[in-house]
C-alpha positions as CSV (number, residue, x, y, z in Angstrom):
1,X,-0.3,10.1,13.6
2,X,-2.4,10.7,10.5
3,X,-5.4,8.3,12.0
4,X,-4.8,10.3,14.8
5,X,-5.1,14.0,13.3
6,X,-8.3,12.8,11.3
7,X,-10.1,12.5,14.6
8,X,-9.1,15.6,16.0
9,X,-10.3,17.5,13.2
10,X,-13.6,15.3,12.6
11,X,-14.1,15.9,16.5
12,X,-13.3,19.5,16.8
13,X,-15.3,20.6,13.9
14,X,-18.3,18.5,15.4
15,X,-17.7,20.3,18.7
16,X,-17.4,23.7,17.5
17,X,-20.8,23.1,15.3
18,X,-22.6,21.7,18.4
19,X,-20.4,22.6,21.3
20,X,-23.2,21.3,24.1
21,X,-21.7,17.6,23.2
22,X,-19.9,15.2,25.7
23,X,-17.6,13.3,24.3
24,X,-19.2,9.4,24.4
25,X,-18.3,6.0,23.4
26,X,-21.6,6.7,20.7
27,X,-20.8,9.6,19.6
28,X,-17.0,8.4,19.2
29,X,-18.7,5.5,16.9
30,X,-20.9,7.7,14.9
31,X,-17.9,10.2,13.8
32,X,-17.0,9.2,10.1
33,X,-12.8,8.7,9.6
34,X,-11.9,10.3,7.2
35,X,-8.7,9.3,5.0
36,X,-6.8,11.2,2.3
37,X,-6.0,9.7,-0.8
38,X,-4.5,12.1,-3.4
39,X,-4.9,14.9,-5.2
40,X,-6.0,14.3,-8.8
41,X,-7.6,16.4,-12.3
42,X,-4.6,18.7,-12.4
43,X,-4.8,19.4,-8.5
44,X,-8.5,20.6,-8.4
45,X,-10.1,17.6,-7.2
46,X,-9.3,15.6,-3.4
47,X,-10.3,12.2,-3.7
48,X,-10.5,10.6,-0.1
49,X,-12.6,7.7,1.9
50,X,-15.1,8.2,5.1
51,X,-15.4,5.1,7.2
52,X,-18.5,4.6,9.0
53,X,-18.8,2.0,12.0
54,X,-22.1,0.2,13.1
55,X,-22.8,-0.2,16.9
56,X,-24.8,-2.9,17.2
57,X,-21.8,-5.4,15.0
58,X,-18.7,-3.3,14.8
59,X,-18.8,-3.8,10.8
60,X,-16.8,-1.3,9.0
61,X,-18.0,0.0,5.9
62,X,-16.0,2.7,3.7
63,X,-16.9,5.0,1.0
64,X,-15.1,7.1,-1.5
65,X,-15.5,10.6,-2.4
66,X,-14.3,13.4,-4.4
67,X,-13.9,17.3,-3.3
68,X,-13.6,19.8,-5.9
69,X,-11.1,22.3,-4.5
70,X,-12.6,25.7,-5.7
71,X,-16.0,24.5,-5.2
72,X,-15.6,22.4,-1.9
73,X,-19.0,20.2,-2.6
74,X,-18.4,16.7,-1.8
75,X,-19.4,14.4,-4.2
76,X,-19.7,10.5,-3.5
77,X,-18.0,8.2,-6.0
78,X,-19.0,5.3,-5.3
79,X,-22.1,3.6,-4.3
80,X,-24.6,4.8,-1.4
81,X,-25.9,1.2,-0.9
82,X,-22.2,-0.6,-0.9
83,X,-19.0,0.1,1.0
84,X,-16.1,0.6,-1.5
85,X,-12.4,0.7,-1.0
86,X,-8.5,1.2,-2.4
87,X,-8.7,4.0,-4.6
88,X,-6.5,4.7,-7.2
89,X,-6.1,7.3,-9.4
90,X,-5.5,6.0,-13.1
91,X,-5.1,8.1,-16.0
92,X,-4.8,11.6,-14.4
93,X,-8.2,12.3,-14.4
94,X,-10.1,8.6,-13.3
95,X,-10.3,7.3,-9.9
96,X,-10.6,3.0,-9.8
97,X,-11.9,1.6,-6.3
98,X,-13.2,-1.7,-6.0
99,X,-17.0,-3.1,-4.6
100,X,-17.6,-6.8,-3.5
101,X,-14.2,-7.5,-5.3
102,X,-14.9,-5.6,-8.6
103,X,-13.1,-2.5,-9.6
104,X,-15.4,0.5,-11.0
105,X,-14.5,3.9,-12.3
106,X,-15.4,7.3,-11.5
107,X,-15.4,8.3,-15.1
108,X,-18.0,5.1,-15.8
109,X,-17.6,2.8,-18.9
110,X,-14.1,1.9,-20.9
111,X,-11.8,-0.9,-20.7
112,X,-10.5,-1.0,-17.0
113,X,-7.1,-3.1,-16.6
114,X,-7.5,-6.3,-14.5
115,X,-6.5,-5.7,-11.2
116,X,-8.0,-8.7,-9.6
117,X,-6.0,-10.4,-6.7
118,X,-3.3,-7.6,-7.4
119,X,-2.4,-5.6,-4.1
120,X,-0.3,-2.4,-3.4
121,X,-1.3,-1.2,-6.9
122,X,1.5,1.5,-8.9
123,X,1.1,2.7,-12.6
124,X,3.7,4.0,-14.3
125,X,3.4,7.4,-15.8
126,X,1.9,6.1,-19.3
127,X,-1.2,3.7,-17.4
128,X,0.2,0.9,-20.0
129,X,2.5,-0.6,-17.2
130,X,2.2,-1.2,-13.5
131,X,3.6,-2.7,-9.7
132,X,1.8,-4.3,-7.6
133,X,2.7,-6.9,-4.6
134,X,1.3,-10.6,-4.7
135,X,2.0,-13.1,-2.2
136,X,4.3,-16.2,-3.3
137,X,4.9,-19.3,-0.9
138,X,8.6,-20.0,-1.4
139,X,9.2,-21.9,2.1
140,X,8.4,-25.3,3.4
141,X,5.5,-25.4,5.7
142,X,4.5,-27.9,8.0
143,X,1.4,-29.1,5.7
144,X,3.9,-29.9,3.3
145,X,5.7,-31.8,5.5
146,X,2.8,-33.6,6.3
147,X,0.2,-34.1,4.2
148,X,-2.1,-36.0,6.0
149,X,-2.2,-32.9,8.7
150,X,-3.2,-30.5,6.0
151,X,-5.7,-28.6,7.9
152,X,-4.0,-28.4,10.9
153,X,-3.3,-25.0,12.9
154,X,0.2,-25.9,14.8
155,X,3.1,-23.8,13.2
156,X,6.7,-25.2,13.7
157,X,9.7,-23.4,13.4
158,X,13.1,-23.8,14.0
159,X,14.4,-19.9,13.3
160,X,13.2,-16.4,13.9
161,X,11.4,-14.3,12.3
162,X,8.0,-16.5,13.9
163,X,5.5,-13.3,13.3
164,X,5.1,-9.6,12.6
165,X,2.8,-8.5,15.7
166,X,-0.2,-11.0,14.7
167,X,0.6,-12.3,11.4
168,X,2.2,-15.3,11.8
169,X,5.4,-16.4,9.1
170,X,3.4,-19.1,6.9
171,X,6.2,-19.1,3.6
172,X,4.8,-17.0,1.9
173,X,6.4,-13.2,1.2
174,X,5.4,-10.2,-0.6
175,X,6.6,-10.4,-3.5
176,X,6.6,-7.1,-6.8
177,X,6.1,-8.0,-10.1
178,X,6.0,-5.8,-13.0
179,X,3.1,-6.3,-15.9
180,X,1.8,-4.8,-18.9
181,X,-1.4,-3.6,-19.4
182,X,-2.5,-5.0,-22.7
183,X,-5.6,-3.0,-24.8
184,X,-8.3,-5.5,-23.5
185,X,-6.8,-4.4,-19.7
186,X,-5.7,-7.9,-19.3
187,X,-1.9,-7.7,-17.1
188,X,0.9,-10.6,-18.2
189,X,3.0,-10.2,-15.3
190,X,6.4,-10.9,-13.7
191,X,7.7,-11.5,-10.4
192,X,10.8,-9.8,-10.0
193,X,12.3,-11.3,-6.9
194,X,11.6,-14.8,-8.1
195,X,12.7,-17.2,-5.2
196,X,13.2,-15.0,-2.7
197,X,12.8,-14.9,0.8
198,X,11.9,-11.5,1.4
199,X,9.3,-9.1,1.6
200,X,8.6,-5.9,-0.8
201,X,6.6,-3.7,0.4
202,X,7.7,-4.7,4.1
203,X,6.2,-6.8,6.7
204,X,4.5,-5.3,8.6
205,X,3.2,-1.9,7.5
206,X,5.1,-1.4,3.9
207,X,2.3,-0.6,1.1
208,X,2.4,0.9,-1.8
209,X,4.8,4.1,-0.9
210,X,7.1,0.8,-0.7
211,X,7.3,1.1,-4.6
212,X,7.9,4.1,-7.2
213,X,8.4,4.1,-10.9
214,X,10.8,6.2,-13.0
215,X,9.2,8.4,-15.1
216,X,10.5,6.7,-18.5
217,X,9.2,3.6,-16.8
218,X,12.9,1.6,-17.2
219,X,13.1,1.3,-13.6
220,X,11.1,0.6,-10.7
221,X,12.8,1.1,-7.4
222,X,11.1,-1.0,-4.5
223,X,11.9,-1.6,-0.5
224,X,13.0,-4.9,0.9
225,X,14.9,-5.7,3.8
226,X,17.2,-8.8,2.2
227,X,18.1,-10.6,5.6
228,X,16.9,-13.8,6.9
229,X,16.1,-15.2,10.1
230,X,17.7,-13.7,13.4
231,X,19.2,-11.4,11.2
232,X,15.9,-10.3,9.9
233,X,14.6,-10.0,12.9
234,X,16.8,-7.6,14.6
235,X,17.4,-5.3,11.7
236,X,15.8,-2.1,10.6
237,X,18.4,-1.9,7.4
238,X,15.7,-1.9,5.0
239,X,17.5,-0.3,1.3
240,X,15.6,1.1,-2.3
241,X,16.3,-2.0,-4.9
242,X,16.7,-0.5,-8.5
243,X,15.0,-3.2,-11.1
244,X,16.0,-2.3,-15.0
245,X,12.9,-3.6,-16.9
246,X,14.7,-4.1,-19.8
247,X,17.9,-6.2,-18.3
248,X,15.9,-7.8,-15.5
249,X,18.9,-6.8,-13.2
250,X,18.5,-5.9,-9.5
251,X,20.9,-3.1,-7.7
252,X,21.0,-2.2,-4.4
253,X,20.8,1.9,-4.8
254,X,21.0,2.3,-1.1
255,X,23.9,-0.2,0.2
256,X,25.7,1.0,2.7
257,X,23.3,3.0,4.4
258,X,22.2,1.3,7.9
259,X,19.0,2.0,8.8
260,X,15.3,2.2,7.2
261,X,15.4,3.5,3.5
262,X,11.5,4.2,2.4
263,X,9.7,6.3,0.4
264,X,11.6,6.5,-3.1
265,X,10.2,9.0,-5.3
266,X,11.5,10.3,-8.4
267,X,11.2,14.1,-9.7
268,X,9.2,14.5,-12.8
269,X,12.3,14.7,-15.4
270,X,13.9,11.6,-13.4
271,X,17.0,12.8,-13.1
272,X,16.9,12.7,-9.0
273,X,15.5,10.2,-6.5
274,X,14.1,11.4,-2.5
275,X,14.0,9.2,0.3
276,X,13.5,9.1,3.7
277,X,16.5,7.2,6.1
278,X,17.0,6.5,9.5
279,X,20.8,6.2,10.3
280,X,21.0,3.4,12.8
281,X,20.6,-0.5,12.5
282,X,18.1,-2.0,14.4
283,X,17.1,1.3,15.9
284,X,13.0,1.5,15.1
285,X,13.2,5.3,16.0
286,X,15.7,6.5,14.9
287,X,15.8,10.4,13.3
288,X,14.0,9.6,9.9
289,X,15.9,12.2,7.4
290,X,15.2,13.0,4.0
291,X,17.5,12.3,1.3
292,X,18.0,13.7,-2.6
């Protein structure tokens, strides 16, 4: 829906400006998308990403940009000779996005943490901790079974879940882990579902809205939906994990309730917790309802 409403806007405000258009499969291709990210300096500034496509090789290439709010210039971030992607906003006041692998910042020089191979990135409220997913083969797969076949592409399986649309089960899973940022930006880090058969953020759309941080930074709640196999498969009972950093402890804040639980967010004093529901096991759409 938000992909969706992005178009409509880029389109209308193209065919209001030069209304003698017909809607083409080139001038479809030449319309920038255009994706919020957040709000950032106090609420003055919209940092968001334009995507442009090229005809000829259907290469994607995105760029990020900042709108002052009272001003409403656009000013480019990053780069005008290389895409850029996954900003962040670190700091209050800094946005991070990476180029060719590297992360960059708009504010320009200073010790950035090491967010290398990190995905689904979430600071806490300080910038000297943060979330963020990895992935972490914990199954068998059928190259360790048999070596000699390493490079093979046959999959075997004897259970569902087999894929999530066209990413095939491989024994790996999402995994959080929880790391300090140390002064030289260097992250020691620790998985918090350590063995674990499951996915946080879920498979196969969860990011980083998947993950939310108290305010005092003692707990991180986090989505997973802790079933396996056919179970897995035919559920939608998804719940918000509590993880105390300090204990290392794992609680199940929504248990009991059947359906999807996403979005945790915490108010600013951390007192209460929001989240959205559905009410209904293995019903994908159900009502979604918020919750406080």
């Amino acid at each position: 829906m938000r992909y969706l409403f992005t178009f409509l806007i880029s389109f209308f405000y193209l065919a209001a400006s030069q209304a003698q258009l017909v809607m083409s499969p080139e001038l479809l291709w030449s319309l920038g998308r255009v994706n919020g990210a957040f709000l950032y300096n106090d609420g003055n500034n919209l940092c968001y990403t334009v995507s442009t496509y090229d005809v000829s090789t259907g290469a994607r290439r995105s760029f990020v940009y900042s709108l002052p709010l009272q001003a409403m210039k656009p000013a480019l971030l990053s780069s005008k000779d290389k895409a850029a992607s996954g900003p962040l906003l670190y700091k209050g006041n800094q946005v991070l996005f990476t180029t060719d692998g590297e992360w960059s910042s708009s504010a320009g020089g200073g010790t950035l943490p090491d967010l290398r191979d990190m995905e689904n990135i979430v600071f806490g409220k300080s910038y000297n901790i943060v979330a963020f997913s990895k992935r972490v083969k914990v199954d068998t797969t059928i190259s360790d079974l048999y070596p000699e076949y390493k490079n093979t592409t046959a999959k075997m399986y004897d259970d569902i879940m087999v894929r999530h649309w066209d990413q095939w089960e491989d024994g790996s899973y999402n995994h959080i882990f929880v790391g300090k940022i140390g002064i030289d930006g260097t992250v020691s880090s620790t998985d918090i579902m350590p063995g674990e058969k499951y996915h946080s953020p879920t498979m196969p759309f969860g990011g980083p809205e998947d993950i939310a941080w108290s305010p005092d930074e003692k707990t991180l709640a986090y989505v997973a939906v802790k079933k396996s196999g056919k179970e897995y498969a035919q559920s939608t009972n998804s719940d918000i994990y509590f993880y105390n950093v300090g204990t290392g402890r794992t609680t199940n804040f929504t248990e009991g309730m059947m359906g999807y639980d996403k979005n945790p967010s915490f108010t600013d004093d951390g007192k209460m917790i929001a989240w959205t529901s559905m009410a209904t096991d293995g019903y994908e759409s159900d009502k979604n309802d918020i919750y406080i």
